[in-house]
N, C-alpha and C positions, 0 to 999 in steps of 0.2 A: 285450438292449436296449442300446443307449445307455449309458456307463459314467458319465455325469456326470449325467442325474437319475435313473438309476434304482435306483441304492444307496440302501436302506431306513435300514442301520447301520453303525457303523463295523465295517473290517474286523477279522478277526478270524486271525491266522495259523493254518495249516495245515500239516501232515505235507508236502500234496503239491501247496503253494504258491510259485509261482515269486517270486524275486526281484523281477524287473522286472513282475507284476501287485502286488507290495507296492505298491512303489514308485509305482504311477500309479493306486492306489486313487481310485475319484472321491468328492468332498464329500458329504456327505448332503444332503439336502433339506431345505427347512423344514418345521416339523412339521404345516403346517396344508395341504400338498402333496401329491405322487404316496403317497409310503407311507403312511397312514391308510384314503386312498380301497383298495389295492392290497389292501393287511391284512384290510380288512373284505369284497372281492371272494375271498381266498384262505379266508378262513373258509364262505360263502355257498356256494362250490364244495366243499370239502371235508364238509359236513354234507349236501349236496344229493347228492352220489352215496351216502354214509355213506363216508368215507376217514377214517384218524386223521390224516393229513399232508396238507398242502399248501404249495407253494412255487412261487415263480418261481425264473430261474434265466438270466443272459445269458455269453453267447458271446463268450470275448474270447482269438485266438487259437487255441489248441489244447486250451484248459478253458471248463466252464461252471463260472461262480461264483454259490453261491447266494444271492440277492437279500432277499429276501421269503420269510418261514415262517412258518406257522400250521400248530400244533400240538396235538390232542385230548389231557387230564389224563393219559391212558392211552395214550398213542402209544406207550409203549418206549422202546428206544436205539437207533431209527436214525432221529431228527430231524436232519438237518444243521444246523450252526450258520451264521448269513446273513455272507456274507464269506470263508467257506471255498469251496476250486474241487477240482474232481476233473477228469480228463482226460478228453475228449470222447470219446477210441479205446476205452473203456470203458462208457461210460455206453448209456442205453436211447435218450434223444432223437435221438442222432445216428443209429440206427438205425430210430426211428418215421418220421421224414426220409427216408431212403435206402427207406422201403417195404421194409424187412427186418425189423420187427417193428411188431406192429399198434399202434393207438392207446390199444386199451385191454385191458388182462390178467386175466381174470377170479383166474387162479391160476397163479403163475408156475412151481408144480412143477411141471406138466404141461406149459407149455409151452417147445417146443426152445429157440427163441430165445432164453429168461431163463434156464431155469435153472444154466446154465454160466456164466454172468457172473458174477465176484469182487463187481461193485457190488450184486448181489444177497443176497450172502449177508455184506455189509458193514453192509449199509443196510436189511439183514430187511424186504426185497420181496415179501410175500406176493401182492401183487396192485397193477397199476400202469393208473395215467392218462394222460397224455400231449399236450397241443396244444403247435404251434409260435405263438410269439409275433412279431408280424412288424413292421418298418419300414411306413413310409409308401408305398414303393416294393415293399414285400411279402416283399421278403430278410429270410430267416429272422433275427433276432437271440438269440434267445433260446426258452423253455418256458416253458409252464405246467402242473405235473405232480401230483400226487394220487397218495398209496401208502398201503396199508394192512401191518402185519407179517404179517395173515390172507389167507388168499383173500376173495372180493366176488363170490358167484355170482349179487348181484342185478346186475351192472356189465353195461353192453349200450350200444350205437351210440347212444342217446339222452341217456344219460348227455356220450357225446365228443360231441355237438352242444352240449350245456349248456355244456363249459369250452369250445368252440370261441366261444360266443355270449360269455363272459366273457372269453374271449381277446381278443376283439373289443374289449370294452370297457374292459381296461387299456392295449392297443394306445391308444386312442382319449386317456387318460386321459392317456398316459403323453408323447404328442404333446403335447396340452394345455401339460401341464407343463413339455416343453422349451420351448414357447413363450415361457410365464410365466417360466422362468427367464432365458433370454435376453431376456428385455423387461426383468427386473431388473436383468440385468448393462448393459444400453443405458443404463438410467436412470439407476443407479451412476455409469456411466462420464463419463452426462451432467453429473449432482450434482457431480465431479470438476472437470469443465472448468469449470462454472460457477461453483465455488469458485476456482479459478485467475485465471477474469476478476475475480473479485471484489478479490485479492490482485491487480490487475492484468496481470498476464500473458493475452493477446491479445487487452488492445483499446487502445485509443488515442484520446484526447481530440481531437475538433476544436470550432473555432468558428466558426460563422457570421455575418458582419456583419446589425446591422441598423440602417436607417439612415433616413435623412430625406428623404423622396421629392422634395421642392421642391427644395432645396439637394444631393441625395446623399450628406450630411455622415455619415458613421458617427457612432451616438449610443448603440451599445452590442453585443452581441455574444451571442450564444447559447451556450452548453456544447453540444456532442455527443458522444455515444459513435460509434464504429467498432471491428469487431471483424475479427479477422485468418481467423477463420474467415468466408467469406461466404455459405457455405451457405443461414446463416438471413438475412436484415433485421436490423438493431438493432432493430426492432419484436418480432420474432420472436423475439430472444433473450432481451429483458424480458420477454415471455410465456412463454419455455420456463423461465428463474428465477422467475417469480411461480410455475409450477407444479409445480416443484420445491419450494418455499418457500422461497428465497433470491431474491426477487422484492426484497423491500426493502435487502438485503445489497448485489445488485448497483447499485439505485439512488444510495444512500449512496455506494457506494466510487466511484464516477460524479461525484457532482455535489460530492466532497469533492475530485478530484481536478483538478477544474473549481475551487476555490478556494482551493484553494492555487496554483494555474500561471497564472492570470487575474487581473490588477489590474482593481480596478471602482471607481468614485467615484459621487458623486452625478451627474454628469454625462454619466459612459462608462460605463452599467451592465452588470452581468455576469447573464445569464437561466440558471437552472438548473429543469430539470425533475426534477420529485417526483408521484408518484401519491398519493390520495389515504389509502392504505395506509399508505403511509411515513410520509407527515405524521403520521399519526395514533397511531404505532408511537415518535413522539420523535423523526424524523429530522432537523427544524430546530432540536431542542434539543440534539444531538450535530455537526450541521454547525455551528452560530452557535453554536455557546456563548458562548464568548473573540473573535468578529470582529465588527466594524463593520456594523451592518446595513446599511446608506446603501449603494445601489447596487446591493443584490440582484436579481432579480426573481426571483419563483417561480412557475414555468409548472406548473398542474396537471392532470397528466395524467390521463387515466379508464382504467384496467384492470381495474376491476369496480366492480357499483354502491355506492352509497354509504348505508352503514344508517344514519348518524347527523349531519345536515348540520349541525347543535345541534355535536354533539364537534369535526367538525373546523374549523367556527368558532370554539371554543374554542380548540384548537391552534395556530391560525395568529393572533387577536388579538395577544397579547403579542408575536410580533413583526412584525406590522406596526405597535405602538405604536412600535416601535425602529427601524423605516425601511424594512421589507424591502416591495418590492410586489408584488401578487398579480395573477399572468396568467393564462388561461383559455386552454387551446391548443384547436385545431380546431374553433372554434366554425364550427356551419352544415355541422359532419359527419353529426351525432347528437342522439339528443335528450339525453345524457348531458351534453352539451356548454354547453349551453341552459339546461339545468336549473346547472349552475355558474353561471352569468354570472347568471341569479336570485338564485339563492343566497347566493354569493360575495360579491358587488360590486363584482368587482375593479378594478385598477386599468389593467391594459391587457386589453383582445379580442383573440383573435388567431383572422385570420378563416382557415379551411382552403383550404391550397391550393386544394383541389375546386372550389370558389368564385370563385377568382383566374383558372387558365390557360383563354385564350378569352374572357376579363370583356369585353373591348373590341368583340365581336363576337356576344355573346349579352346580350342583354335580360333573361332570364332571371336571369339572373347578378348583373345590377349591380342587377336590382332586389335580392334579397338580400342584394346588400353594403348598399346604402342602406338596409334596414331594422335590420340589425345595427350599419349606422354609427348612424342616428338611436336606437337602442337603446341605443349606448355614450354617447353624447351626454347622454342623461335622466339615466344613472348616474356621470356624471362620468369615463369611465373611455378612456382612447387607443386606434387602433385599429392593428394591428399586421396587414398582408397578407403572407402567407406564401407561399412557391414563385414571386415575381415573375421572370416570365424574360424578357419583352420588352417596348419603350418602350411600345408599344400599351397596354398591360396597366397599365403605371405611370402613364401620363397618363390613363385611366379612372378611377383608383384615386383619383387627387390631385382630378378631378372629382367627385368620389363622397363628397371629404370625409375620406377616408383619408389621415391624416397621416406614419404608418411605414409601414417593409417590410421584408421580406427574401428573398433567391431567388439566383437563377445570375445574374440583371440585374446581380448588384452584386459577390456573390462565394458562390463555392464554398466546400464546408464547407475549412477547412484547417486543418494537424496543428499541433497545440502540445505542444511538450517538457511532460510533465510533472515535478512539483517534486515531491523524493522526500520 
């Protein structure tokens, strides 16, 4: 098999082990993985024919090394120890393979094939087992083998379907496990990167204007992340750190890096987005600690539901007693959306693109913005349209009672140096 999950333990040197198989010995596995499942299949095999020995055993190069042993109280001394290799030009499997000796040996005295073998009378072979254990693609990789030091005149063809059917199933097992471990090492790798973005290393800060639909006056400015990989969305890559669990890590290092590179006032305010997580986790009590609240806004985003609307109005009071204002992003995407602007009460709406492009030409549409405007209106709260990308679209918007906006109409997101 496979030399990276299918070492049971670590190796162990040998009389008639090569250097360079030391040297590239593969990691063990974890213990809740291939080897427990493999161990408990080698015992099951080994009681079910009656053998004192059972082993796997993979192919690497010109030796088999033994992987996997289970061993009966009374086995003798020719259990091999797992991690030790013997030379293939020798051994019985590479002969069960070539159809020069059978599958299974009732009594190796007797029979031509075994009894002249050295590994025979090494390894006190009284009677032997034999299946090949095979790839995805069916290339032999390895054995799964059964010996007793006596002969087994009960051993018969039914018994080599039993390890052939269990062959099958660490085959099967043993795939699994490469999968899981390489889904590990993906995940790892990912954990990695997204600790690096966190440390900033590739993303990049932009802002986007947002401004005053009657006059076009810029009256404040959005934080955005961009990441160098574009693989994902910045959507996608806050999802793939929340489920990592560096979801609030990356948010932080985000919209801290948005305040320190961004002047805001009461006047020209600076919008940073925060999930409902993060707030809830400290994150405006580590962003504001030491800064001027005046000018904030905090856009609340949704990336899972919310168990306790009670705590994170608690979290967010004290500083909106200090000036910072509370926005509501994508309203009229969701109902998650909807349910904040209830809840909340914030101070600006912001109504989802989805709602915006086409406003001018769908009825549909503007009725929705009018109900969400006359909504913000009862609650005291500004309405902010998002993705505005043509006059059509602005001049419905400013009819409709929509005071802000923001979109390609006015400007592109664009890059700001960040402040080390």
């Amino acid at each position: 098999m496979p030399g990276e999950a299918f070492a049971g333990v670590p190796a162990a040197a040998g009389p008639r082990r090569s250097q360079a198989r030391a040297a590239t010995e593969p990691p063990e596995p974890p213990e809740d993985g291939f080897g427990p499942s493999v161990q408990r299949l080698l015992r099951l095999l080994r009681t079910t024919v009656g053998m004192k020995i059972a082993w796997t055993s993979e192919f690497l190069g010109s030796e088999q090394v033994f992987r996997f042993v289970d061993a009966a109280p009374d086995a003798g001394a020719g259990v091999p120890r797992p991690g030790t290799a013997l030379p293939l030009s020798g051994a019985y499997c590479s002969r069960v393979i070539d159809g020069t000796m059978p599958a299974a040996i009732t009594d190796t005295s007797t029979d031509p094939s075994a009894v002249l073998l050295p590994v025979t009378f090494d390894m006190h072979i009284g009677s032997y087992l034999g299946v090949p254990l095979r790839s995805a693609d069916g290339a032999v990789e390895g054995m799964l083998c059964a010996v007793s030091p006596s002969s087994s005149p009960s051993l018969s063809d039914a018994d080599v379907t039993s390890a052939r059917l269990i062959a099958d199933v660490i085959d099967d097992i043993h795939r699994r496990e490469l999968a899981a471990v390489a889904a590990r090492r993906r995940r790892d790798a990912l954990r990695r990167l997204v600790r690096r973005l966190c440390r900033g290393t590739g993303r990049q800060l932009v802002v986007q204007a947002i401004v005053d639909l009657m006059s076009g006056e810029e009256v404040g400015v959005e934080a955005l992340t961009r990441f160098d990989d574009v693989e994902r969305s910045p959507a996608e890559w806050f999802a793939t750190a929340q489920s990592l669990g560096l979801g609030t890590a990356l948010e932080v290092a985000a919209a801290a890096s948005a305040l320190r590179s961004v002047p805001a006032d009461a006047t020209h305010a600076l919008s940073i987005n925060l999930s409902p997580e993060a707030i809830l986790d400290g994150a405006l009590d580590e962003l504001l600690g030491g800064r001027d609240h005046r000018g904030v806004i905090v856009e609340v985003t949704e990336h899972a539901p919310i168990a306790s609307y009670e705590a994170l109005e608690d979290a967010l009071r004290p500083h909106r007693e200090r000036g910072v204002r509370i926005a509501v992003d994508d309203v009229g995407a969701g109902y998650a959306s909807m349910t904040h602007v209830l809840r909340l009460r914030p101070d600006l709406v912001k109504i989802d693109m989805s709602l915006v492009h086409g406003l001018d030409g769908d009825p549909v549409r503007r009725a929705l913005v009018s109900a969400i405007t006359g909504l913000a209106e009862q609650i005291g709260a500004d309405v902010v349209a998002e993705g505005v990308e043509t006059t059509g679209e602005r001049e419905a918007l400013v009819g409709l009672g929509v005071r802000l906006g923001q979109g390609y109409l006015f400007q592109r997101p664009t890059p700001v140096p960040t402040a080390a």
